[in-house]
C-alpha atoms as one frame of an Amber mdcrd trajectory, in Angstrom:
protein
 -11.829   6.803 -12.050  -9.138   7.867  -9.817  -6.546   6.134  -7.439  -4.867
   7.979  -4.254  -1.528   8.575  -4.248   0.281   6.328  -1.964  -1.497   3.439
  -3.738  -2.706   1.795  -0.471  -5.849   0.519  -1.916  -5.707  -1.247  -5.857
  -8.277  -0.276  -8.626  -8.188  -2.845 -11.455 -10.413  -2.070 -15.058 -11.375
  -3.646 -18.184 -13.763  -2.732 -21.103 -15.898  -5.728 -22.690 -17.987  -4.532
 -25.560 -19.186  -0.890 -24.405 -19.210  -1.322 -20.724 -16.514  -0.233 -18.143
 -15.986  -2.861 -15.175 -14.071  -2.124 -12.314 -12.959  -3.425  -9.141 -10.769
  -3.355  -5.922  -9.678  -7.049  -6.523  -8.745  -8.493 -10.008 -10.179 -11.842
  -9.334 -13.699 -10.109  -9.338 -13.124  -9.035 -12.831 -12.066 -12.519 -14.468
 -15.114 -14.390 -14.667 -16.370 -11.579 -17.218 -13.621 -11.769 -19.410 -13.973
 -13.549 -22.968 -11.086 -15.186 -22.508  -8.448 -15.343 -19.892  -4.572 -15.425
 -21.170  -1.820 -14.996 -18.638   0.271 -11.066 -20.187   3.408 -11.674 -21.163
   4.284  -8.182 -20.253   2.836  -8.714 -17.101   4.609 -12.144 -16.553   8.127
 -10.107 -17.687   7.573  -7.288 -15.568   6.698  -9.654 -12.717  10.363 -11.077
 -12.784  12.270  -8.031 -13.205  10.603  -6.309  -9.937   9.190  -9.465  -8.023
   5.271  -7.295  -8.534   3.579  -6.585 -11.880   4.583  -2.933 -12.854   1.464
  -0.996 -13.604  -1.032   0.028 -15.449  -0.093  -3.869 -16.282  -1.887  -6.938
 -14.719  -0.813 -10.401 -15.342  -3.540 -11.008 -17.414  -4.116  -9.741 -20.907
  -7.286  -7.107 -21.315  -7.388  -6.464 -17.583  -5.446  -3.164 -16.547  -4.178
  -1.374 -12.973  -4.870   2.008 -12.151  -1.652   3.989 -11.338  -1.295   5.593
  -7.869  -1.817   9.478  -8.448  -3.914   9.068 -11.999  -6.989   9.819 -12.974
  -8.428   7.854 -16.426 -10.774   9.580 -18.411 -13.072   7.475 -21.177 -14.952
   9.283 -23.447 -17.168   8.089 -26.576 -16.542   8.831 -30.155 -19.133  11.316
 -31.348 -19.595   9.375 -34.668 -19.485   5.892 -34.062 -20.504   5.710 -30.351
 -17.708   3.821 -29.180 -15.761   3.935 -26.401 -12.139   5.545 -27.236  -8.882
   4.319 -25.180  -9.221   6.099 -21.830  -6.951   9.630 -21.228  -4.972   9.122
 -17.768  -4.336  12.278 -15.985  -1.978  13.421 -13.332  -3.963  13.975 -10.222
  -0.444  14.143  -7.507   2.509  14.484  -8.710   5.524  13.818  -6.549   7.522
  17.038  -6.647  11.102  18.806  -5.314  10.602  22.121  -4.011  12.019  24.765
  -5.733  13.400  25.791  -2.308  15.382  23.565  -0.149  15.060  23.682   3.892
  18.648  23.725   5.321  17.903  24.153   9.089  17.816  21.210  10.845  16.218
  22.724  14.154  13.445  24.256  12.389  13.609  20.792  10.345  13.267  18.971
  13.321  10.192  20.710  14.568   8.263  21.110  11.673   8.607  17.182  11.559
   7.513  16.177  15.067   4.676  18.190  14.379   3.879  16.450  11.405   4.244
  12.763  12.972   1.826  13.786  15.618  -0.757  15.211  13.407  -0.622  12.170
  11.055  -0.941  10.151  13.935  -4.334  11.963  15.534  -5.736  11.854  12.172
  -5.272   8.324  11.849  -6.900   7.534  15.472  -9.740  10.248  14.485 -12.215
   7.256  14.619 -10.716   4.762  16.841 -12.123   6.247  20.267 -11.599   3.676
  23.085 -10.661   0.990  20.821  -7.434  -1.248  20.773  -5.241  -1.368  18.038
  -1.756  -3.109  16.976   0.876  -2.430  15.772   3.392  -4.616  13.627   6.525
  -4.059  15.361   9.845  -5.340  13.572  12.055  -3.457  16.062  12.862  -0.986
  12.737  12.871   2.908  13.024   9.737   3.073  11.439   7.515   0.999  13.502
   9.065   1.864  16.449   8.696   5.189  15.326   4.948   4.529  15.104   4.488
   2.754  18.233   5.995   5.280  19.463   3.518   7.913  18.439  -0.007   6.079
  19.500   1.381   5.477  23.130   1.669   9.362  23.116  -1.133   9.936  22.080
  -3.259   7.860  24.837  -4.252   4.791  22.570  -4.664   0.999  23.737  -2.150
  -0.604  21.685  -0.586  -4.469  21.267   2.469  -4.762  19.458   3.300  -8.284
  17.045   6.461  -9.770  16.088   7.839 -12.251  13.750  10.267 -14.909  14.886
  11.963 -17.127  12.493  14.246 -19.001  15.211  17.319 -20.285  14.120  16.900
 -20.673  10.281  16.812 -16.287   9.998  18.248 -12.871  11.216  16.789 -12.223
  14.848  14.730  -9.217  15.247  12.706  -9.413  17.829  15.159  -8.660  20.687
  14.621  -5.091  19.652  11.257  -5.572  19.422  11.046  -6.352  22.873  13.571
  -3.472  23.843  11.129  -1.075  22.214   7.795  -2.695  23.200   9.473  -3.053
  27.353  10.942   1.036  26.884   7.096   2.102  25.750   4.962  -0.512  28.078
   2.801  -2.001  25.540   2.811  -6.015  25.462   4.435  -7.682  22.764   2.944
 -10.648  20.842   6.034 -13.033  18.945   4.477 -14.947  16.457   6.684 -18.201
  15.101   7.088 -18.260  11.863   8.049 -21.897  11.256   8.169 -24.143   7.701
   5.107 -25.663   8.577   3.372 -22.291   9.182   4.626 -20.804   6.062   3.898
 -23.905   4.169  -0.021 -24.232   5.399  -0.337 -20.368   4.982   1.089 -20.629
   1.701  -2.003 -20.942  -0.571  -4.220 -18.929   1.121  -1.836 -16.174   1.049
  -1.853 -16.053  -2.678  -5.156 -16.376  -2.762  -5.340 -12.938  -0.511  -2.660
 -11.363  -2.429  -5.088 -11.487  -5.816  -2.262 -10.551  -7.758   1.781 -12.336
  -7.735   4.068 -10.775  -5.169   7.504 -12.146  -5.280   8.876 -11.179  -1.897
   9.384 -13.371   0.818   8.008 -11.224   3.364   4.792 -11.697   2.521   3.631
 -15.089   3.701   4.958 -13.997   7.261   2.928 -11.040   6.707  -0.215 -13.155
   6.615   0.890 -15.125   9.798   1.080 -12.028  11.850  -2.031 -10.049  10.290
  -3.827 -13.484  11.357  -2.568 -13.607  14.772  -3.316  -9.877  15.340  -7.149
 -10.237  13.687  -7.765 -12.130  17.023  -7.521  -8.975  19.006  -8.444  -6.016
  17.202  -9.773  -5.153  14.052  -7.374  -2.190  13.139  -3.435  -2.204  12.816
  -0.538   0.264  12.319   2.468  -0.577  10.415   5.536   1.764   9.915   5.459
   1.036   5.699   6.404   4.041   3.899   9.162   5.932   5.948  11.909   4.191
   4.023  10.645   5.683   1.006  10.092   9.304   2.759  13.240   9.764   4.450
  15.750   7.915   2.199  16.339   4.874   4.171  17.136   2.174   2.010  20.519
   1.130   1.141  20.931   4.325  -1.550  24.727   4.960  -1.429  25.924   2.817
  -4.567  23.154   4.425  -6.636  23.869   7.774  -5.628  27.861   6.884  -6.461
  26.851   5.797 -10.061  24.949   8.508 -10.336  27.518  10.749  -9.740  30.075
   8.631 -11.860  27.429   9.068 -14.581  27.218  13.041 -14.498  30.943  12.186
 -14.629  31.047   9.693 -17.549  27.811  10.288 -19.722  29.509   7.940 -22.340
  29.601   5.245 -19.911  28.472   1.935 -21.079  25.865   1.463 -18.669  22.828
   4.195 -18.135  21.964   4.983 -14.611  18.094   3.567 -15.275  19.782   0.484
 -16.390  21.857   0.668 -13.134  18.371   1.292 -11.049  16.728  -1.810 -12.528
  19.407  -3.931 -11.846  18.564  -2.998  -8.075  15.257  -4.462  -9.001  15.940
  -7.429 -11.793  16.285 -10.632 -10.163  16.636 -12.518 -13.482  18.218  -9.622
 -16.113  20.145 -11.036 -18.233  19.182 -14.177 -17.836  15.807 -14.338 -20.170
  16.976 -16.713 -22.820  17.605 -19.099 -19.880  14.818 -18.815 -17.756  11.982
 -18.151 -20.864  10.792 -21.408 -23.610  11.725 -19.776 -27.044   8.389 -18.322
 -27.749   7.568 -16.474 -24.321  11.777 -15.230 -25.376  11.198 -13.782 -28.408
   8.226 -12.166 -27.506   9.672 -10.150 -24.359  12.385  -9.048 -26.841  10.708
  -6.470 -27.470  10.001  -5.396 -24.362  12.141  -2.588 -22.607  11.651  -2.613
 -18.554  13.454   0.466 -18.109  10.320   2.070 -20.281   8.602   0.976 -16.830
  11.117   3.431 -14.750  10.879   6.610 -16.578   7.908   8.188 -15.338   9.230
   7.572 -11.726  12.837   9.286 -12.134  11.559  11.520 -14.001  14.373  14.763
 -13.769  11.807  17.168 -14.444   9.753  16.511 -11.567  12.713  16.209  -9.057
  16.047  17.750 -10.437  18.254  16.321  -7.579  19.287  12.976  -7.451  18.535
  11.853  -3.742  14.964  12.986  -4.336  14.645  11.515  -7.858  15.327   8.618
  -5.837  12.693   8.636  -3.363  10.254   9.781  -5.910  10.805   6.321  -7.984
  10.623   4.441  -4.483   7.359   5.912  -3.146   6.035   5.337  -7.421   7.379
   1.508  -7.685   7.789  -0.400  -4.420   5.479   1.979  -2.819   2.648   2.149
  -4.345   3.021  -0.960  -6.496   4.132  -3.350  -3.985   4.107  -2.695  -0.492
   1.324  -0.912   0.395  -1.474  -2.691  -1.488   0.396  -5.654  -0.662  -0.443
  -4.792   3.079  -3.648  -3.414   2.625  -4.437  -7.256   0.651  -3.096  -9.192
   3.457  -4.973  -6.787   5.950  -8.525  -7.073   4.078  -8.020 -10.990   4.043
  -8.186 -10.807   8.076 -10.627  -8.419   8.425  -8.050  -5.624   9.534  -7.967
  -2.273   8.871  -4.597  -1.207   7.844  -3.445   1.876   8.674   0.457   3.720
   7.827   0.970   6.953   9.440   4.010   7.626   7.023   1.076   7.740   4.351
   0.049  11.248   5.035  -0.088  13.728   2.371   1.257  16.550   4.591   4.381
  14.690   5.193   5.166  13.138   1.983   4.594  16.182   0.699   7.205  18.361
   3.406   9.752  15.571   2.734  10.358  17.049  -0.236  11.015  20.287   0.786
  13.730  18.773   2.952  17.848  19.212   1.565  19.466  16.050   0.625  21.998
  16.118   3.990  18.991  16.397   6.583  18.372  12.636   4.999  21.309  11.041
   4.532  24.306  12.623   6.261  27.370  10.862   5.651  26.691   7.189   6.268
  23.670   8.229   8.172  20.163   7.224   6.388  16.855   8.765   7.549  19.453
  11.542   9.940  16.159  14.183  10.404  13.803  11.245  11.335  15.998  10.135
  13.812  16.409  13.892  14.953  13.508  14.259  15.463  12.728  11.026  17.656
  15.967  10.522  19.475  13.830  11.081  22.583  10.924   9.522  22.216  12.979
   5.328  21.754  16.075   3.808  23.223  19.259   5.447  21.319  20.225   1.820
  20.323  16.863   1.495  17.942  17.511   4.843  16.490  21.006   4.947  15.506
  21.322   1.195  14.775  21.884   0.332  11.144  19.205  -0.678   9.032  18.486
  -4.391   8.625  15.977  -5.751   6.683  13.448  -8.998   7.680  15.832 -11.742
   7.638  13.530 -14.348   5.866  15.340 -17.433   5.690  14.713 -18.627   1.847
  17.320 -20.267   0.919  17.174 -22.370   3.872  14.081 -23.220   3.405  14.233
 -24.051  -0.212  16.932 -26.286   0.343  15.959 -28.118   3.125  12.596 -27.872
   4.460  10.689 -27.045   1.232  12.826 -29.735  -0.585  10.658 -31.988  -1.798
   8.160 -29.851  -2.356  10.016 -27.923  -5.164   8.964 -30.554  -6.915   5.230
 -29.872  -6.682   5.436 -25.914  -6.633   7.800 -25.807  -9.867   6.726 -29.179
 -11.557   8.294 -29.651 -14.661   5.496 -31.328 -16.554   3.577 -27.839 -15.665
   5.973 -25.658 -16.774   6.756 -27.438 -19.732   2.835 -27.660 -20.591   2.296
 -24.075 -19.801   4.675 -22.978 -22.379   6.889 -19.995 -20.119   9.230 -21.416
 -17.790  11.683 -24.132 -19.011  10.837 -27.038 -17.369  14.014 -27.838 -15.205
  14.886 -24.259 -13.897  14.627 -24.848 -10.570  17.643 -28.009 -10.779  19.555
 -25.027 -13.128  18.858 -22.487  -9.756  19.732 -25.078  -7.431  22.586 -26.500
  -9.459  23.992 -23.069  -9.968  23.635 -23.034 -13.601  21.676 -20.070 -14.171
  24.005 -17.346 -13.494  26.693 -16.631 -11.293  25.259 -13.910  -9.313  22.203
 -16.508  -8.173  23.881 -17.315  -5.154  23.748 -17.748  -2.047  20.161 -15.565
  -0.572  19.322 -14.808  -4.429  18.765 -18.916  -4.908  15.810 -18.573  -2.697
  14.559 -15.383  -3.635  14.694 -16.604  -7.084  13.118 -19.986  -6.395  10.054
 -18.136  -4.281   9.991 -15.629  -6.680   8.962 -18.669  -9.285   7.251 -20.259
  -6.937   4.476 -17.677  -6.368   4.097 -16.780  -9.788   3.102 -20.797 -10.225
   0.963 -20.719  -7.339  -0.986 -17.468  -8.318  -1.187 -18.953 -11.608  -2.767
 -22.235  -9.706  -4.890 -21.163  -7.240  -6.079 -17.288  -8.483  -6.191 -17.453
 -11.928  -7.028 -21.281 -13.332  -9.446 -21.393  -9.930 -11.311 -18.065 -10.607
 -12.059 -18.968 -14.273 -13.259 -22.544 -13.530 -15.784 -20.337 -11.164 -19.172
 -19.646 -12.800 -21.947 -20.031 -10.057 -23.778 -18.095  -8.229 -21.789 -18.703
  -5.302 -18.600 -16.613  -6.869 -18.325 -12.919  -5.380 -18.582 -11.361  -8.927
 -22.478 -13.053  -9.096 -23.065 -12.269  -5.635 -22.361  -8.728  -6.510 -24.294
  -8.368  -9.356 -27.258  -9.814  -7.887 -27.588  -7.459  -4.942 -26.701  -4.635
  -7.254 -29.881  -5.727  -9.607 -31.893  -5.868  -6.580 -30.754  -2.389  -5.225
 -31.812  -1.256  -8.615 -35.249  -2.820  -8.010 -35.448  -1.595  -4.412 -34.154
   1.956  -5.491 -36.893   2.122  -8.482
């Protein structure tokens, strides 16, 4: 069994006695287990990159298909048995061996490519309208963008967090008025996040630590009430370089300058990631501790900055981002989120043909100077207002810390109940007050208190609601039944 490889759409496996079960959704899988134990490794990995890292799952005996692999089982010829399955390499994410320098030439090779992504995205869609998710970003403007050009119906949604966050839908409006599509704002309030809260764990199937992703499920539910297929612009920050790169690239170069230095450059990456490094003997009870000692996250990393498959550090760099918060968070994070509304998800920046030219691309045509993503916005100058194109990069200003501290308050309590974390043996009990209070570490402040406190928080809740709620599931009303009984009665049908 095989997985694509942008990692858009999850494959989860596990073997019980001689028989191979897979699925699309973990939670199908759980009622066959033996027994159900949460995996520590999963549960570590989970707070170092806010998702669990694959082939991991958070639950023991119950693995993830990597993006781009193929596994392989085969039986022992003696004793019958099935052996551990071979994974294979089926994409690899590679440099070219030759660089392109020009930018004109660069320039129109990639509007080519946008446009052909786009038409074989809308192959299908005929007359049909579509939306679009619409932060007021390069990318999705980008993609908007693209489907008014090429003739489609399309409704564009935004999130607005009022007061409490970072406004973005201003632009959102500049670039829905500049194109002529309408513009749907959706309010994201504490209220809304806090009745969406549950059921978007319960979509999610597996943790996901970021705070973007309950206003994710607000605006895929808003948008299910018009259409049944929408675009997001996912997956151009990790083609054209357009995250905040520059201090890794520095300590890159200081490392090529200082091999000897105390710190690797993988450890440096991680700690881009790590939201509690360092921190382990304080967050963990002394058993969950001293079994994660043995655990080395940066084993997770090596695969993906691998210097073999891309020599030069910029696209090293991408490679690990389209690998890890690619394929392992963000797009099966949409494509979850999506399914739970009945949407089709589509991301044009998820086209083989580009991902694949991006790497023929020299490391100045994507960042130049200051200047992230310089050849996308090149190439689009003329197609958006000049102030969405050359306007610095901001990400989704989710107010967490706000709400932890004041609206979500009292329900800390409930979320990160310290009789439940005491009695589930992983968390100590009182490491919310410790987050709150500022005793956990000095660089938990300010933002990183709530993305540290949600981070904990859905980990509980997908540990409440997916995993302890799936196993107490054993009628015939649960979708793993339901499956099996049509599938015995297509076998009856069939014969």
């Amino acid at each position: 069994m095989g997985r694509e490889p942008f990692g858009k759409v999850p494959l989860y496996w596990t073997v019980q006695g001689q028989v191979i079960w897979f699925a699309s959704q973990m939670q199908l899988l759980l009622p066959i287990l033996q027994q159900s134990e949460v995996s520590i490794p999963g549960l570590y990995g989970y707070s170092c990159f806010s998702y669990v890292p694959t082939p991991l799952t958070p639950v023991n005996g119950v693995f993830a298909v990597a993006a781009g692999t193929e596994l392989v089982w085969q039986s022992d010829r003696q004793s019958g048995k099935l052996r551990s399955p071979e994974s294979k390499n089926i994409h690899s994410w590679r440099e070219a061996p030759e660089q392109l320098t020009d930018e004109a030439t660069a320039i129109t090779e990639l509007q080519t490519l946008l446009k052909d992504s786009i038409e074989r995205q809308i192959a299908d869609l005929k007359d049909e309208p579509v939306g679009v998710f619409l932060s007021g970003g390069l990318d999705s403007s980008v993609v908007a963008a693209l489907l008014v050009q090429a003739g489609v119906k399309v409704r564009a949604y935004t999130l607005d967090f009022g007061d409490a966050g970072i406004p973005e839908y201003p632009y959102s409006e500049q670039v829905a008025e500049f194109l002529k599509i309408p513009l749907v704002k959706v309010a994201v309030t504490p209220s809304s996040i806090e009745n969406a809260l549950i059921p978007t764990v319960q979509a999610l199937d597996l943790p996901f630590g970021d705070g973007v992703c309950v206003p994710l499920y607000l605006l895929s539910e808003r948008a299910s009430q018009d259409t049944q297929v929408i675009f997001n612009g996912e997956g151009g920050d990790q083609l054209f370089a357009g995250w905040t790169n520059k201090p890794l690239i520095a300590a890159g170069v200081y490392q090529a300058e200082n091999p000897a230095g105390q710190e690797t450059f993988i450890q440096q990456y991680l700690r881009t990631f790590h939201r509690l490094g360092g921190y382990e003997s304080q967050v963990y009870q002394p058993e969950i501790y001293a079994q994660i000692q043995n655990l080395h996250p940066e084993d997770w990393l090596l695969t993906s900055l691998d210097r073999n498959e891309c020599p030069s550090l910029l696209h090293r760099l991408r490679r690990a981002s389209l690998m890890l918060k690619g394929a392992q968070n963000i797009h099966p994070r949409a494509t979850a989120l999506g399914f739970a509304h009945g949407l089709w998800v589509r991301s044009p920046f998820c086209d083989l043909p580009l991902a694949e030219w991006t790497f023929l691309l020299s490391g100045e045509l994507c960042l130049q100077g200051a200047c992230e993503k310089y050849i996308l916005k090149r190439a689009v100058e003329n197609w958006l207002p000049p102030e969405i194109v050359w306007r610095q990069k901001r990400g989704m200003g989710v107010p967490l810390t706000s709400w932890c501290l004041n609206d979500f308050w009292h329900q800390l309590g409930i979320w990160l109940n310290p009789g439940i974390l005491r009695a589930n043996n992983h968390f100590y009990p009182h490491i919310a007050a410790q987050i709150v209070e500022g005793k956990l570490g000095a660089a938990i402040q300010g933002r990183r208190i709530g993305e540290t406190l949600w981070l904990l928080i859905m980990w509980q809740l997908w540990r409440s609601h997916v995993l302890n709620e799936e196993l107490s599931k054993q009628s015939w009303d649960h979708p793993f039944w339901l499956h099996r009984w049509l599938w015995i009665n297509y076998q009856k049908i069939r014969n």
